[in-house]
N, C-alpha and C positions, 0 to 999 in steps of 0.2 A: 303773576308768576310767569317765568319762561324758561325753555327748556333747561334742563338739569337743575332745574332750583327742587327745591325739597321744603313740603307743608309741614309739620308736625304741628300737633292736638293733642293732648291732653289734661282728662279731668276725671272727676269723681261720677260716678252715674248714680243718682237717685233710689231708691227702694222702689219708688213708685212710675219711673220712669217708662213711657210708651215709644218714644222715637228720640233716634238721634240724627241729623244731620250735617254732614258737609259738602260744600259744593264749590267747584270754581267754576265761573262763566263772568259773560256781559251781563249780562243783567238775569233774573230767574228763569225766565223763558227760551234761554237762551246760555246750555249749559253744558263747560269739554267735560265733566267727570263731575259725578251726584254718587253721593254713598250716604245708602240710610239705613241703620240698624232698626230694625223691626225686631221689640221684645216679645210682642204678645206672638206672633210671628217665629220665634227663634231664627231670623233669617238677616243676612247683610245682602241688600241690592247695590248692585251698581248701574249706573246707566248713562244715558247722556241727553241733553235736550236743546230743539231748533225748532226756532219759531213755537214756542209751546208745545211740539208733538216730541214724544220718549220716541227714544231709541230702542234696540233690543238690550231687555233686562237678564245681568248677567246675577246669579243667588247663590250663596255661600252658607253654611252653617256658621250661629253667631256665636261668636271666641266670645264676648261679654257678658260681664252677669251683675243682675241688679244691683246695685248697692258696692259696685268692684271698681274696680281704675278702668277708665278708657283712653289707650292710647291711638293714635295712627299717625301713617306717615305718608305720605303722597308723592310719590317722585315721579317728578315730569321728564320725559326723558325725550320728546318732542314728537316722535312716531306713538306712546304710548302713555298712560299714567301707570303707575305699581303703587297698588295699594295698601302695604302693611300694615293690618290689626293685629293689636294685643299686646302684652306686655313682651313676651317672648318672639314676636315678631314671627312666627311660624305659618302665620295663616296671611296670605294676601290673591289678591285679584287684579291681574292683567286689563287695565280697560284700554282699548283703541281708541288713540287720536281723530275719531269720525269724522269730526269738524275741521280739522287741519288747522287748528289754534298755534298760533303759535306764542301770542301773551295772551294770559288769564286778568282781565282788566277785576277780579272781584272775586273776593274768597264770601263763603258762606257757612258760616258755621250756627244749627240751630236745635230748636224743640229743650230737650230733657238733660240738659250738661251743664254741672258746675263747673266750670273751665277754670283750671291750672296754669295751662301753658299753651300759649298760641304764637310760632315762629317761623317765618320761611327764612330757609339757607337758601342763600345767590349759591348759583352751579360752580362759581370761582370761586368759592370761601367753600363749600365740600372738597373739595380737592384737597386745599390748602389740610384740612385737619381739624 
């Protein structure tokens, strides 16, 4: 991904489901924007990660509920990601470009999701419509 592209995720989340993940980096240890919905937890982190150490974790109350639709949507905007969860898209998190990424060579998408829909928009085609 680069700037102004746009991630969107979704799928079905499990009854029994413990974590959700997504992440874009180089490789895992090495990562511009990490969001993990934590159930047991009720909570969505966000973070980022270099050379294996986290960053400062930013927490949100979690919009998802077991067994419900999970949506998000990631917009890279090059200084920033915008996080949009949920179906109504009302709930999102600001994370800073720490790392000064400028392409996300690797999406990650994992743990507890039956996944529906996995698409980045190029910044040139959101315009468009």
């Amino acid at each position: 991904m680069a700037p102004k592209d746009a991630l969107q995720v979704s799928g079905i989340i499990p009854h029994n489901a413990k974590l959700i993940q997504v992440a874009l980096g180089s490789d895992w240890y090495n990562l511009s924007m990490f969001m993990e919905v934590r159930f047991e937890e009720e909570v969505v982190v966000a973070n980022t990660r270099k050379d294996g150490r986290w960053g400062k974790e930013i927490q949100e109350a979690n919009p998802y509920k077991l067994g419900g639709k999970f949506e998000v949507t990631v917009d890279f905007t090059g200084p920033k990601f915008i996080i949009t969860m949920g179906t109504d898209g009302s709930n999102n998190i600001q994370l800073p470009n720490c790392q000064k990424t400028r392409r996300t060579e690797k999406i990650f998408v994992r743990h507890d999701l039956q996944l529906t829909l996995f698409s980045v928009t190029p910044g040139d085609k959101k315009a468009q419509g």
